[in-house]
C-alpha positions as CSV (number, residue, x, y, z in Angstrom):
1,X,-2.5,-3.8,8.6
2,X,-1.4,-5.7,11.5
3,X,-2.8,-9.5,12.4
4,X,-6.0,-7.6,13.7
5,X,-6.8,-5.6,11.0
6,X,-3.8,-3.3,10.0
7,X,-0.2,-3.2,8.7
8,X,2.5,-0.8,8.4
9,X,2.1,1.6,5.5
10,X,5.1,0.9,2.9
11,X,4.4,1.9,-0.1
12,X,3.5,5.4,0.1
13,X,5.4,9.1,-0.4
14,X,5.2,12.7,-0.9
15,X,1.7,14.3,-1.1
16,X,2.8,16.8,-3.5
17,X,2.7,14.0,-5.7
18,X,-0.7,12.4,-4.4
19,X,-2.5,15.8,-4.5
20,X,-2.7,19.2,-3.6
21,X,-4.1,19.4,-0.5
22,X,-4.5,23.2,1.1
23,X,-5.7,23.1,5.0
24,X,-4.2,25.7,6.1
25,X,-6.4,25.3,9.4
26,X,-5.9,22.1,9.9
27,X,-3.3,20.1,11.2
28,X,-0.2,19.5,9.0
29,X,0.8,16.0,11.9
30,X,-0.3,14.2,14.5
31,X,0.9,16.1,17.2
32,X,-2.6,17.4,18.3
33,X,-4.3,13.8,18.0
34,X,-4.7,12.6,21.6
35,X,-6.9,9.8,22.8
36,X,-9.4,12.7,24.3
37,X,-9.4,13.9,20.3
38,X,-10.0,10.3,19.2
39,X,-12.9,9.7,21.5
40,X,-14.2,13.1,21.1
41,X,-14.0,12.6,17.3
42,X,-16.1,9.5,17.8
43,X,-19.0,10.8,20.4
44,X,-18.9,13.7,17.7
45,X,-20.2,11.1,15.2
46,X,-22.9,9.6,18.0
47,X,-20.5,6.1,18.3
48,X,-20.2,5.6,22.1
49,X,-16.8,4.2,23.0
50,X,-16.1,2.6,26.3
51,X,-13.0,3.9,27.1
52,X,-10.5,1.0,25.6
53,X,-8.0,2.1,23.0
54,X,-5.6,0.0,21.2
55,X,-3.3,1.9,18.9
56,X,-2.8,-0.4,16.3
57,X,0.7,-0.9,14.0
58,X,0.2,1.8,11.3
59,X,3.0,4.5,10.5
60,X,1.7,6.4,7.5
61,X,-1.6,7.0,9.5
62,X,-2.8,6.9,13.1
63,X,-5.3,3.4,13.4
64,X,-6.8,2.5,17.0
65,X,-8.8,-0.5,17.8
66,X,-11.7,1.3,20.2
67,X,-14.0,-0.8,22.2
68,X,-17.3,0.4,21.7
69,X,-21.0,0.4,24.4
70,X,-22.9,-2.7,23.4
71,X,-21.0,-3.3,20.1
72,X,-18.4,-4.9,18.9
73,X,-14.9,-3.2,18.7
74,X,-14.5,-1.2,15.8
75,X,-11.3,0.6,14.2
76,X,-10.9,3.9,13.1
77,X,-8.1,5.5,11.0
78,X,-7.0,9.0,11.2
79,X,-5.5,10.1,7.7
80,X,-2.4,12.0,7.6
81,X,-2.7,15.2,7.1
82,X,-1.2,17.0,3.6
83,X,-1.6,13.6,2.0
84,X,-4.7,12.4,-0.1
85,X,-7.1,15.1,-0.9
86,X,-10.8,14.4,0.3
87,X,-11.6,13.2,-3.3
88,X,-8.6,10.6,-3.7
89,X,-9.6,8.9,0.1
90,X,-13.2,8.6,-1.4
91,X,-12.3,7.2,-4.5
92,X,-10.2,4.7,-2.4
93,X,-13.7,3.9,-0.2
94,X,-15.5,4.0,-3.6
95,X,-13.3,1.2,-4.8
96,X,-13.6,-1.6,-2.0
97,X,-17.0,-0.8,-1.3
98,X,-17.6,-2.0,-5.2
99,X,-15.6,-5.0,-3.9
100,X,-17.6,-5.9,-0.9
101,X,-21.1,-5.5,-3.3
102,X,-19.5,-8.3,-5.8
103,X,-18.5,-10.2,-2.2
104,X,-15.1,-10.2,-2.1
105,X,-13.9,-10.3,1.3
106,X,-12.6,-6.9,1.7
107,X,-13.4,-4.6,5.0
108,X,-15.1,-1.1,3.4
109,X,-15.3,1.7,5.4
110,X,-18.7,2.4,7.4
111,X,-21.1,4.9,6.4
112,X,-22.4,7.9,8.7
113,X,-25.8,9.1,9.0
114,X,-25.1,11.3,6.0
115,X,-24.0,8.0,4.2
116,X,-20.3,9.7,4.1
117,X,-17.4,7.5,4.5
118,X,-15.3,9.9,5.2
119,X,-15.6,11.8,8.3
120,X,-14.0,15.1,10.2
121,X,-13.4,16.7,13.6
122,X,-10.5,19.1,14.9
123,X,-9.5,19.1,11.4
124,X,-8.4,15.7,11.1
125,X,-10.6,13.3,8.6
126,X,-10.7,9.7,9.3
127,X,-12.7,6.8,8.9
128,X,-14.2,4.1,11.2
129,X,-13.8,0.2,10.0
130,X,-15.5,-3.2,11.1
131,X,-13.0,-5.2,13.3
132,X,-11.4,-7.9,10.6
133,X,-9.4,-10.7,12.9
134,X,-6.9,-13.3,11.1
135,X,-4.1,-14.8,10.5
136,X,-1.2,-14.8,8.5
137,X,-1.7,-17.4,5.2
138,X,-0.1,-20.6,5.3
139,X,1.8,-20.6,2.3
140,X,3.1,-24.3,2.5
141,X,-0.4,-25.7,2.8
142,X,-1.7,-26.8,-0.9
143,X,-3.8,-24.3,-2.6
144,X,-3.4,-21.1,-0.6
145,X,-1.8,-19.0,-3.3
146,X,-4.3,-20.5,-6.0
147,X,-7.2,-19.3,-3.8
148,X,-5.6,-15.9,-3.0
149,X,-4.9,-15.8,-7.0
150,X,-8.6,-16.2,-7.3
151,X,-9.9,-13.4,-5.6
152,X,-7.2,-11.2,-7.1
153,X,-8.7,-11.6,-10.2
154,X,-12.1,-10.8,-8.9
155,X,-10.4,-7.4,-7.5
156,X,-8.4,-7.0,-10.6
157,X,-12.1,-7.9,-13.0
158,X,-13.6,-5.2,-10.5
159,X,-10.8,-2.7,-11.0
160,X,-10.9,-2.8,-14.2
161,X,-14.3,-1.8,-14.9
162,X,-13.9,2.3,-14.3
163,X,-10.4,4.1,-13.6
164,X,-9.2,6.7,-10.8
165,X,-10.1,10.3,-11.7
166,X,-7.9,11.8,-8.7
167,X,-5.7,9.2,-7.2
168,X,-1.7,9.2,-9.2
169,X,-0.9,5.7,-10.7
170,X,2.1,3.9,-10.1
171,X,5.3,3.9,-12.9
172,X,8.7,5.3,-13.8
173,X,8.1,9.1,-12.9
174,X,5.9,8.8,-9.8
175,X,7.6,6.2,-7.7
176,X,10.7,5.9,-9.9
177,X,12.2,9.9,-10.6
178,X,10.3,12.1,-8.2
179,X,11.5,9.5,-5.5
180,X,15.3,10.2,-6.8
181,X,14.7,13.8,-7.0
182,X,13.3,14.0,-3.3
183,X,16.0,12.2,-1.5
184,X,18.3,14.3,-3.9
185,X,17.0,17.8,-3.6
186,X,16.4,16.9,0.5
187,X,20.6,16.3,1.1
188,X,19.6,13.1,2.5
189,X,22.4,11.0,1.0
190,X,26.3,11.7,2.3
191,X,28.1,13.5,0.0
192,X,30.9,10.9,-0.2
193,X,28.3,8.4,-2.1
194,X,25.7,10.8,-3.4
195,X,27.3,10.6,-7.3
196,X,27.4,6.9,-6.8
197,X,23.8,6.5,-5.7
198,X,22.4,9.0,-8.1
199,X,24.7,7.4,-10.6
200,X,23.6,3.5,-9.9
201,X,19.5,4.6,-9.6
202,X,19.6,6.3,-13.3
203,X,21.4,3.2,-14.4
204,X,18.3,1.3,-12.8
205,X,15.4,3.6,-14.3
206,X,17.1,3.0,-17.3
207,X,17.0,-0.7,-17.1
208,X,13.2,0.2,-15.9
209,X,12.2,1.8,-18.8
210,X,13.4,-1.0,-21.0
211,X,11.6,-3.0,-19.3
212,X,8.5,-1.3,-20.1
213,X,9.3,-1.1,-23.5
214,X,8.9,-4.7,-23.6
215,X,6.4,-4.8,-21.9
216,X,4.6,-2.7,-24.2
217,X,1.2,-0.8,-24.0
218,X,-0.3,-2.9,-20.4
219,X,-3.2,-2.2,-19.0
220,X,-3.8,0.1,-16.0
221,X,-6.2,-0.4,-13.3
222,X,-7.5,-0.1,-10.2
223,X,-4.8,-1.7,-7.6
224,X,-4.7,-3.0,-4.2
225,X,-1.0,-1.4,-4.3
226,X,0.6,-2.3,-1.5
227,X,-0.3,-6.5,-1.8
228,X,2.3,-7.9,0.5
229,X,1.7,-10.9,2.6
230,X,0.9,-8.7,5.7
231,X,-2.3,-7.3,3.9
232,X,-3.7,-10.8,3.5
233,X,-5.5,-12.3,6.7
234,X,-6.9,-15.9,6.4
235,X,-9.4,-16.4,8.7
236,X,-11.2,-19.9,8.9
237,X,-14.6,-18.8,10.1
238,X,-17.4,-16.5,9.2
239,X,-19.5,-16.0,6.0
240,X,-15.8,-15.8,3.9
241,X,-13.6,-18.2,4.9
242,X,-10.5,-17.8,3.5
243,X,-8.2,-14.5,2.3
244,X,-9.4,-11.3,3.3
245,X,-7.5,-8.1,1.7
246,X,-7.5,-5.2,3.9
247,X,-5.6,-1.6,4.0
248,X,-6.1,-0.5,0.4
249,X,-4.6,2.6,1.6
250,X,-2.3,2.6,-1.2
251,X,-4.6,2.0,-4.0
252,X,-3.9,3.6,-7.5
253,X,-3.8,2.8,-10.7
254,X,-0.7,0.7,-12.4
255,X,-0.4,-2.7,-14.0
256,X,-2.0,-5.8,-12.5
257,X,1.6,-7.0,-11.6
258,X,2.2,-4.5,-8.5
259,X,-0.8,-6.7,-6.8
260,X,1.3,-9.7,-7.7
261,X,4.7,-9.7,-8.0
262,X,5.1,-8.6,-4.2
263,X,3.5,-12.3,-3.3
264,X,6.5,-13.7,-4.3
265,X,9.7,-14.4,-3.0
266,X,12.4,-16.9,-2.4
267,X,14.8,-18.4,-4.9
268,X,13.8,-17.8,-8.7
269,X,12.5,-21.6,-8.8
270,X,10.5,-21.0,-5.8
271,X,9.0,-17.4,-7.3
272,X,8.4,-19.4,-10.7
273,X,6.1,-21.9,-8.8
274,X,4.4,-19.2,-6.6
275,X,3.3,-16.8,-9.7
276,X,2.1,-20.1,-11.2
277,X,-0.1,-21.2,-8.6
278,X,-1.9,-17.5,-7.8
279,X,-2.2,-17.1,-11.7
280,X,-4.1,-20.5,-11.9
281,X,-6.7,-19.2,-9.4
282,X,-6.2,-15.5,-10.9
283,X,-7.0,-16.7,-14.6
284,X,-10.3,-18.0,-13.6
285,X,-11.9,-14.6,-13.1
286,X,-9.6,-12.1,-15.2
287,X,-7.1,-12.5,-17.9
288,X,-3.6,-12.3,-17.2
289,X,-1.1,-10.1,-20.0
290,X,2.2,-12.5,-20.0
291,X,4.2,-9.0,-21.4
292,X,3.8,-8.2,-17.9
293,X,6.0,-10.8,-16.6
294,X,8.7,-8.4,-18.1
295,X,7.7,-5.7,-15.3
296,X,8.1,-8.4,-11.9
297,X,12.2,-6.7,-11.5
298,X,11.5,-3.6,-12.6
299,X,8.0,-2.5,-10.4
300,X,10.3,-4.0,-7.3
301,X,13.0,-1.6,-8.5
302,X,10.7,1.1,-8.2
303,X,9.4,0.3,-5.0
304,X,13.1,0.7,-3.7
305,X,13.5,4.4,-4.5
306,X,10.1,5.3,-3.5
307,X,10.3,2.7,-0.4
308,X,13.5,5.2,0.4
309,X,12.0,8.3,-0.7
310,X,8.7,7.3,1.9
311,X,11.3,7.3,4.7
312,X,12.4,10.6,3.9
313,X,9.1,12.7,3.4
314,X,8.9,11.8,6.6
315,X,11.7,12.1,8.9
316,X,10.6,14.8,10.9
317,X,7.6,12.8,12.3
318,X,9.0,11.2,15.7
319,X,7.6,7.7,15.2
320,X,9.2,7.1,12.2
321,X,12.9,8.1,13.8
322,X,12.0,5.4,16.6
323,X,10.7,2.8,14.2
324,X,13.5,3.3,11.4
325,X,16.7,4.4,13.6
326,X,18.6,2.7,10.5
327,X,17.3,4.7,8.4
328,X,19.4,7.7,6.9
329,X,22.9,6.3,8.0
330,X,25.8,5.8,6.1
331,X,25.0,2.6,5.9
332,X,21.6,2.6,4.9
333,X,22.7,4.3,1.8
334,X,25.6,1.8,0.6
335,X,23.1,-1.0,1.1
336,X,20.8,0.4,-1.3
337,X,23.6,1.2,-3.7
338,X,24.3,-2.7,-3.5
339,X,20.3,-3.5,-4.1
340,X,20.5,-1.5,-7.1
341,X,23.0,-3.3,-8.6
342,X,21.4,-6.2,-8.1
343,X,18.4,-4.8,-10.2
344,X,20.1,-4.0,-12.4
345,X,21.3,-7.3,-13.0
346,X,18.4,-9.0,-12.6
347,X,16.4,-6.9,-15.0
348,X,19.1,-7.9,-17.7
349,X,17.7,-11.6,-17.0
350,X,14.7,-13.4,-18.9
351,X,11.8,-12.4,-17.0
352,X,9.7,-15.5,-15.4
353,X,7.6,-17.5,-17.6
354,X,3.8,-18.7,-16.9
């Protein structure tokens, strides 16, 4: 979601992996989705736009802010096509609607007429959204990451209560080896450093499934996913004052550290005091399993292939070879040996301690 309402999508990858989607009939891109589709798609589903679009600063998906007669603006997302299956984008709606009942400041999709969230025209499903303004969170001022820390746990205690029936979860084989085998089997990688890179990210899922192994048997649950910094928005007004979490378009199930180790960053000193000060808030509404400290390097090492493998699956779309035009060159590739390697390393370190 971007600072109105959405961010890029980074976290995401191939649908074959995410579900088996057959539409035949439908459209396999966004080629076909024009601004007359979007407000014909709308006046379809009797909202009455006024004519303003904004397209908004999503990659994975097609968002637009639309100003609407005698309503507020609203925003509607178009999915992308061959991606989630009907079932996994209504789990996803299921989820942070049961956040917005226990009042956790979350934006839920709206409900038709039929009391669907999910909607449909030309083939392309979508949703429409309330309008959520704010800001980026001011990390520096005292208590921010304590109060975000709090209403993770609340999303975390909420998570946890039922688990996805159709959406993947995140570890070693989905996000770690299909990830590999796609940028593999695809030729992306020049042959003069393919060996090396396939060479260096085995050496890293092996580091990753030690890791787990310390870990031990953690507990999966219902995940934001994709919990970075630009899916926060502080506003300072309204009923929730305070962190909203919006896009949970990456939602699955996985360990409660993908929703936190990706608040962190900095020097190790600075990450210590960071994951201390979310899990003082976090603590207060769900418990915390320290063995998962163990997974902070090796969920970011994961991230990395699939990260890579993301850009890939989708190369051929145009808006990704404008927004990414480093992406695929020689160079992209040797950085990433280098990043590897530097996993590597770190994951042979003691893990951060709470």
């Amino acid at each position: 979601m971007s600072s109105n309402i959405l961010t890029p999508d980074h976290n995401l990858f191939d649908h074959k992996s995410d579900g088996d989607i057959n539409r035949q009939a439908n459209p396999i891109d966004f080629s076909s989705l024009s601004p007359d589709c979007v407000f014909d798609a709308m006046h379809a589903q009797g909202l009455h736009c006024d004519g303003r679009l904004l397209a908004l600063n999503s990659y994975e998906n097609r968002v637009y802010q639309l100003g609407m007669d005698d309503a507020p603006p609203v925003v509607v997302k178009f999915y992308r096509p061959l991606r989630w299956s009907d079932d996994q984008i209504r789990e996803e709606h299921q989820f942070v609607t049961q956040l917005a009942i226990a009042e956790i400041p979350v934006v839920p999709a709206l409900l038709d007429l039929n009391g669907e969230s999910l909607r449909e025209f030309a083939g392309f499903r979508f949703a429409v959204f309330e309008r959520q303004g704010g800001r980026a969170p001011e990390l520096d001022r005292a208590g921010t990451l304590e109060w975000i820390g709090r209403f993770l746990g609340r999303i975390h205690a909420v998570g946890a209560r039922e688990s996805y029936q159709s959406r993947p979860a995140i570890n070693q084989q989905t996000y770690g080896e299909a990830s590999l085998d796609y940028v593999l089997q695809h030729d992306f990688i020049p042959m003069d450093i393919v060996h090396a890179y396939e060479a260096t990210a085995r050496m890293m899922l092996s580091a990753v499934s030690n890791a787990y192994q310390q870990a031990g048997d953690v507990q999966n649950l219902r995940l934001h996913g994709d919990c970075h910094m630009g899916n926060v928005l502080w506003t300072d007004v309204g009923a929730h004052p305070g962190p909203h979490f919006v896009d949970f378009d990456d939602s699955r199930m996985g360990p409660a550290m993908q929703d936190l180790w990706m608040l962190l960053s900095g020097s190790r000193h600075e990450m210590q005091e960071q994951l201390c000060d979310i899990l003082f808030g976090y603590e207060d509404f769900h418990s915390f399993d320290a063995a998962e400290l163990h997974l902070i390097e090796a969920l970011r090492s994961l991230r990395l292939l699939h990260y890579s493998a993301w850009l890939a699956q989708r190369w051929n779309d145009p808006a990704f070879k404008q927004a990414f035009p480093w992406f695929n060159t020689q160079r992209y590739w040797q950085d990433r040996i280098l990043e590897m390697r530097e996993q590597i390393a770190l994951m042979d370190e003691a893990p951060l301690r709470v």
